[in-house]
C-alpha positions as CSV (number, residue, x, y, z in Angstrom):
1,X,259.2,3.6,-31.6
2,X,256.2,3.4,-34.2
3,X,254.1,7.0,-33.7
4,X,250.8,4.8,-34.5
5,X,251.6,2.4,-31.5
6,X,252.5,5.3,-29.4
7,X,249.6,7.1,-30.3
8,X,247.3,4.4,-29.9
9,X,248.8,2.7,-26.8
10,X,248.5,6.3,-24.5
11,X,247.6,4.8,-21.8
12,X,250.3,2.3,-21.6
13,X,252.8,5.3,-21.9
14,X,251.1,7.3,-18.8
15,X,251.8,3.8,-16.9
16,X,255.2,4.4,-17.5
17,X,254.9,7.8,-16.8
18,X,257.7,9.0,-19.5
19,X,256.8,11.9,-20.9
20,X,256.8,12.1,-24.4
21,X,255.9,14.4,-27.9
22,X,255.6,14.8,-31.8
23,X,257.0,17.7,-33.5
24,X,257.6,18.5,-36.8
25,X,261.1,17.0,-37.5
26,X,262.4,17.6,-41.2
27,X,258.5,18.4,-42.1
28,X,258.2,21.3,-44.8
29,X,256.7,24.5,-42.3
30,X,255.7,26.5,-45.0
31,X,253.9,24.2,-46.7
32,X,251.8,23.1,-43.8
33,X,250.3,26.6,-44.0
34,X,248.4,25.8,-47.2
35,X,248.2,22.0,-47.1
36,X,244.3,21.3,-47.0
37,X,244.4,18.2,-45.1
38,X,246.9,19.5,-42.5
39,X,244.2,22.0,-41.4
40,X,241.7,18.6,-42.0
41,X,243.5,16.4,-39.7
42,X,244.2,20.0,-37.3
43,X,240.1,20.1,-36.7
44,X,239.8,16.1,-36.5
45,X,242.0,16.4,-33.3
46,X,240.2,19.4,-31.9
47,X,237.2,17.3,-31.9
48,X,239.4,14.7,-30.4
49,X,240.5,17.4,-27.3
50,X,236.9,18.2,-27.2
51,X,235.7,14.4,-26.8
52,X,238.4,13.6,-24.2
53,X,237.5,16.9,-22.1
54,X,233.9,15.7,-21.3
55,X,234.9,11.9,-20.7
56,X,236.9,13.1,-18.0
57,X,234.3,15.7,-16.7
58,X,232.1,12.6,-16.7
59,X,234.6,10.1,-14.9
60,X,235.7,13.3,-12.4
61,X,232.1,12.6,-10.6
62,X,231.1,8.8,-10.8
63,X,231.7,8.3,-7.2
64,X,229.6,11.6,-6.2
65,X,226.2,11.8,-5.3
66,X,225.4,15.7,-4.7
67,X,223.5,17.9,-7.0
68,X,226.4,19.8,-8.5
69,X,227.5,16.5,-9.3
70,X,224.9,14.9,-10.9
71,X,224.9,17.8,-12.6
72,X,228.3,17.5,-13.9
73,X,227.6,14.2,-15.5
74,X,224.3,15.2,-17.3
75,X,225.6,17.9,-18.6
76,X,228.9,15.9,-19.5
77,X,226.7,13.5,-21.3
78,X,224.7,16.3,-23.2
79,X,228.2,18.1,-24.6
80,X,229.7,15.0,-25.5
81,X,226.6,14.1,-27.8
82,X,226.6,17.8,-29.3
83,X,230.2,17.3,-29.6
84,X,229.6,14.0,-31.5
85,X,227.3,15.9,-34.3
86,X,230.1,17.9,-34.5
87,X,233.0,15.5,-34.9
88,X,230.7,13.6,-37.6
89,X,230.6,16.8,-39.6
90,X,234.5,16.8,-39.8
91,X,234.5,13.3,-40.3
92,X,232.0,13.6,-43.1
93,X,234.4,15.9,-44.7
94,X,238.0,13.8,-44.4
95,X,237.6,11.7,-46.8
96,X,238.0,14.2,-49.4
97,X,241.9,13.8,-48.4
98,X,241.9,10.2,-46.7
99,X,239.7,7.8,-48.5
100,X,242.7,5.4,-50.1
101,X,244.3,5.3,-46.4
102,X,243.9,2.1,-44.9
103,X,243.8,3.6,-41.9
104,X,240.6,5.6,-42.7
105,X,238.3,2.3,-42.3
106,X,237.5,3.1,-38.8
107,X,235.7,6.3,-40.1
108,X,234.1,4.5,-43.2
109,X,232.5,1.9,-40.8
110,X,231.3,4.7,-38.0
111,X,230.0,6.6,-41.4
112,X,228.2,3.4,-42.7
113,X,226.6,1.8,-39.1
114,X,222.9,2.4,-39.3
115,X,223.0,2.6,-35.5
116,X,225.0,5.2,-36.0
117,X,223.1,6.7,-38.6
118,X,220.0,6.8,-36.5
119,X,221.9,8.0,-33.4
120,X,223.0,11.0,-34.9
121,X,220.2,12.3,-37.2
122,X,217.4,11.8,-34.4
123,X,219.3,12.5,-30.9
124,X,222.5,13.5,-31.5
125,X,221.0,16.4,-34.1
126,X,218.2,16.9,-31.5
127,X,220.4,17.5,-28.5
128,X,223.2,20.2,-30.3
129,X,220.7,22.3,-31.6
130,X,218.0,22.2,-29.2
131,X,219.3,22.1,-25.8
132,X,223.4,22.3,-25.8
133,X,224.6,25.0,-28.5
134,X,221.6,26.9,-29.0
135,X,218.8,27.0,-26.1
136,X,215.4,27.1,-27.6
137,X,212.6,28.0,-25.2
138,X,210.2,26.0,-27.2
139,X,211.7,22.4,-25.5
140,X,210.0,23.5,-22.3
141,X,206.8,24.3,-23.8
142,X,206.8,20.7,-25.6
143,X,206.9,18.6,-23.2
144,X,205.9,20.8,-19.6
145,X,202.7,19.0,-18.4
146,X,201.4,19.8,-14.7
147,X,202.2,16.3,-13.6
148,X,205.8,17.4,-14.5
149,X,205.9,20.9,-12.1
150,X,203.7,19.3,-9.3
151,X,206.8,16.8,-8.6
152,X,209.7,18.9,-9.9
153,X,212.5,20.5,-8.1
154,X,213.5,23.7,-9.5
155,X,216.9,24.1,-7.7
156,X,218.7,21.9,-5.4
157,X,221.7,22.5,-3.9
158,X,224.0,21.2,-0.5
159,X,225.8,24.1,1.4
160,X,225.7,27.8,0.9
161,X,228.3,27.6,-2.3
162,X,226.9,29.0,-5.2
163,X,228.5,26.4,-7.5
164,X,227.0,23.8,-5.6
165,X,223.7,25.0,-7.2
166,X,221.7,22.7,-9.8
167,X,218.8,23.6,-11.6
168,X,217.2,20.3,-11.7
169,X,213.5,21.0,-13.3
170,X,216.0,22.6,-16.9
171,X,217.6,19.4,-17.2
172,X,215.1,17.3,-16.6
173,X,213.3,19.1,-19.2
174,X,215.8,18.4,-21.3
175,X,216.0,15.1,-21.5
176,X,212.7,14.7,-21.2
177,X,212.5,16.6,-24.8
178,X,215.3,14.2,-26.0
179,X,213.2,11.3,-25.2
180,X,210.1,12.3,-26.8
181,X,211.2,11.3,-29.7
182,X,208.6,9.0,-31.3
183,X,210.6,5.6,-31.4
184,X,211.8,6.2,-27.8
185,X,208.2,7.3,-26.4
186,X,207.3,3.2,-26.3
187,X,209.9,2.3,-24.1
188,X,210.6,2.5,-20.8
189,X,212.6,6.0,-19.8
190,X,215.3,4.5,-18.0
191,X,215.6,1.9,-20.4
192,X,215.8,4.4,-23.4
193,X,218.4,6.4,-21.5
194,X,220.6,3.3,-21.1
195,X,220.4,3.0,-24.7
196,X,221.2,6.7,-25.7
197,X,224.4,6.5,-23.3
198,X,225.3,3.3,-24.4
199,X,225.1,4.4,-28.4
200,X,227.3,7.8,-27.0
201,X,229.8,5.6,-25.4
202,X,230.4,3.2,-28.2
203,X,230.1,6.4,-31.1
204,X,232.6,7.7,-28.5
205,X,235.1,4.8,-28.1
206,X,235.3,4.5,-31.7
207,X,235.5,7.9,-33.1
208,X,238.5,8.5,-30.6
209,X,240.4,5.4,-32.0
210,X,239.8,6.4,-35.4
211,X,241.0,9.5,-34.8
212,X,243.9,8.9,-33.7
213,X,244.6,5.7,-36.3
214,X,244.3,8.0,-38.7
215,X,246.4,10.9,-37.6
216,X,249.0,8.9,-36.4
217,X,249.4,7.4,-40.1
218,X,249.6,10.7,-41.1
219,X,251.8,12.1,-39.3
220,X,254.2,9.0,-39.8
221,X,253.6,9.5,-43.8
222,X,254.7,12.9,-43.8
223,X,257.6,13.1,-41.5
224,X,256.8,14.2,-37.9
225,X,259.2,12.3,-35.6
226,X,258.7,11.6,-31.9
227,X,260.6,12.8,-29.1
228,X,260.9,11.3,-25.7
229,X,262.9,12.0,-22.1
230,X,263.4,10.9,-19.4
231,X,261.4,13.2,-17.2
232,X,258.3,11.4,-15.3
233,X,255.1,12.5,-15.1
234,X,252.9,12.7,-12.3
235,X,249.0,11.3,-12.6
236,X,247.5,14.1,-13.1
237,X,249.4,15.3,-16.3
238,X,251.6,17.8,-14.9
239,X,255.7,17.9,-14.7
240,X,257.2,16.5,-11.3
């Protein structure tokens, strides 16, 4: 079977619940020690790992309605867009190896999207630095006013487990600081937060099936061959 249509039709092969792999085949070890965009296409699909993790943080608490979960999917949300900034740094830097492969247009058009563009040097810049991979205390004192702390809730939790806990008033915060930024201060906040989701969700969707376009071409190219038996899968990942 093709590796880019198994690659790109993963879904379809949890349905059938076969389990399946790539490994190297007749592929030159050695040489993948010191080939440059090996180790190129090896940090593309860590992003990749990375991106999938918090979609499924995300979709592991849609039906919940308790702090700890509501918590989950903020903080889902925030990670995958400092996780974005980061895949778009890797991206930036493939196609020093992948620019004449057809299959790097997905990446080209992401690159090119003023959308996109936008998304990433006002919010998605704003949210890894300020509030997911580095925690400044000035975001607090930007945008706490004492309409804010007269309604806020500082924790809130349900039962006496610890991990049920959610600070509340830090988020909030948070996103409030994400908001502020100038073009989004004129609209609506629920409004601009549909936007910024929706913008994730597409960069998301997109960056993923580039991703793996691309890495399934290369893998093709250079050899890797795909493996499959007979043993099912159950649906959450693991070996019957």
């Amino acid at each position: 079977m093709h590796l880019k249509s198994i690659i790109q039709n993963i879904c379809l092969m949890c349905e059938d619940k076969k389990s399946w792999r790539i490994v190297p085949g007749d592929v030159d070890i050695e040489s993948l020690r010191e080939d440059k965009p090996f180790a190129a296409l090896l940090n593309l699909a860590r992003s990749l790992n990375a991106l999938r993790f918090c979609q499924f943080s995300f979709l592991a608490v849609t039906d919940h309605d308790i702090p700890s979960a509501r918590r989950q999917r903020l903080n889902a949300f925030l990670f995958n867009c400092a996780i974005l900034f980061e895949a778009l740094v890797v991206v930036d830097g493939l196609g020093r190896f992948f620019r004449d492969y057809d299959a790097f247009t997905g990446f080209r058009d992401i690159l090119r999207d003023h959308r996109f563009r936008w998304f990433r040097e006002r919010i998605l810049n704003r949210i890894r630095n300020k509030v997911v991979f580095q925690f400044d205390p000035e975001v607090a004192s930007e945008v706490l006013t004492d309409d804010i702390l007269k309604n806020s809730l500082f924790v809130e939790s349900r039962g006496q487990k610890a991990g049920e806990a959610y600070f509340d008033l830090a988020d909030s915060i948070a996103m409030k600081y994400i908001l502020a930024d100038p073009p989004l201060r004129e609209n609506n906040e629920n409004e601009c937060m549909r936007k910024l989701c929706k913008d994730a969700i597409d960069l998301t969707g997109l960056l993923l099936d580039a991703g793996e376009t691309l890495i399934a071409d290369y893998l093709e190219r250079s050899g890797w061959q795909l493996e499959t038996t007979d043993q099912e899968m159950d649906s959450a990942g693991d070996e019957d």
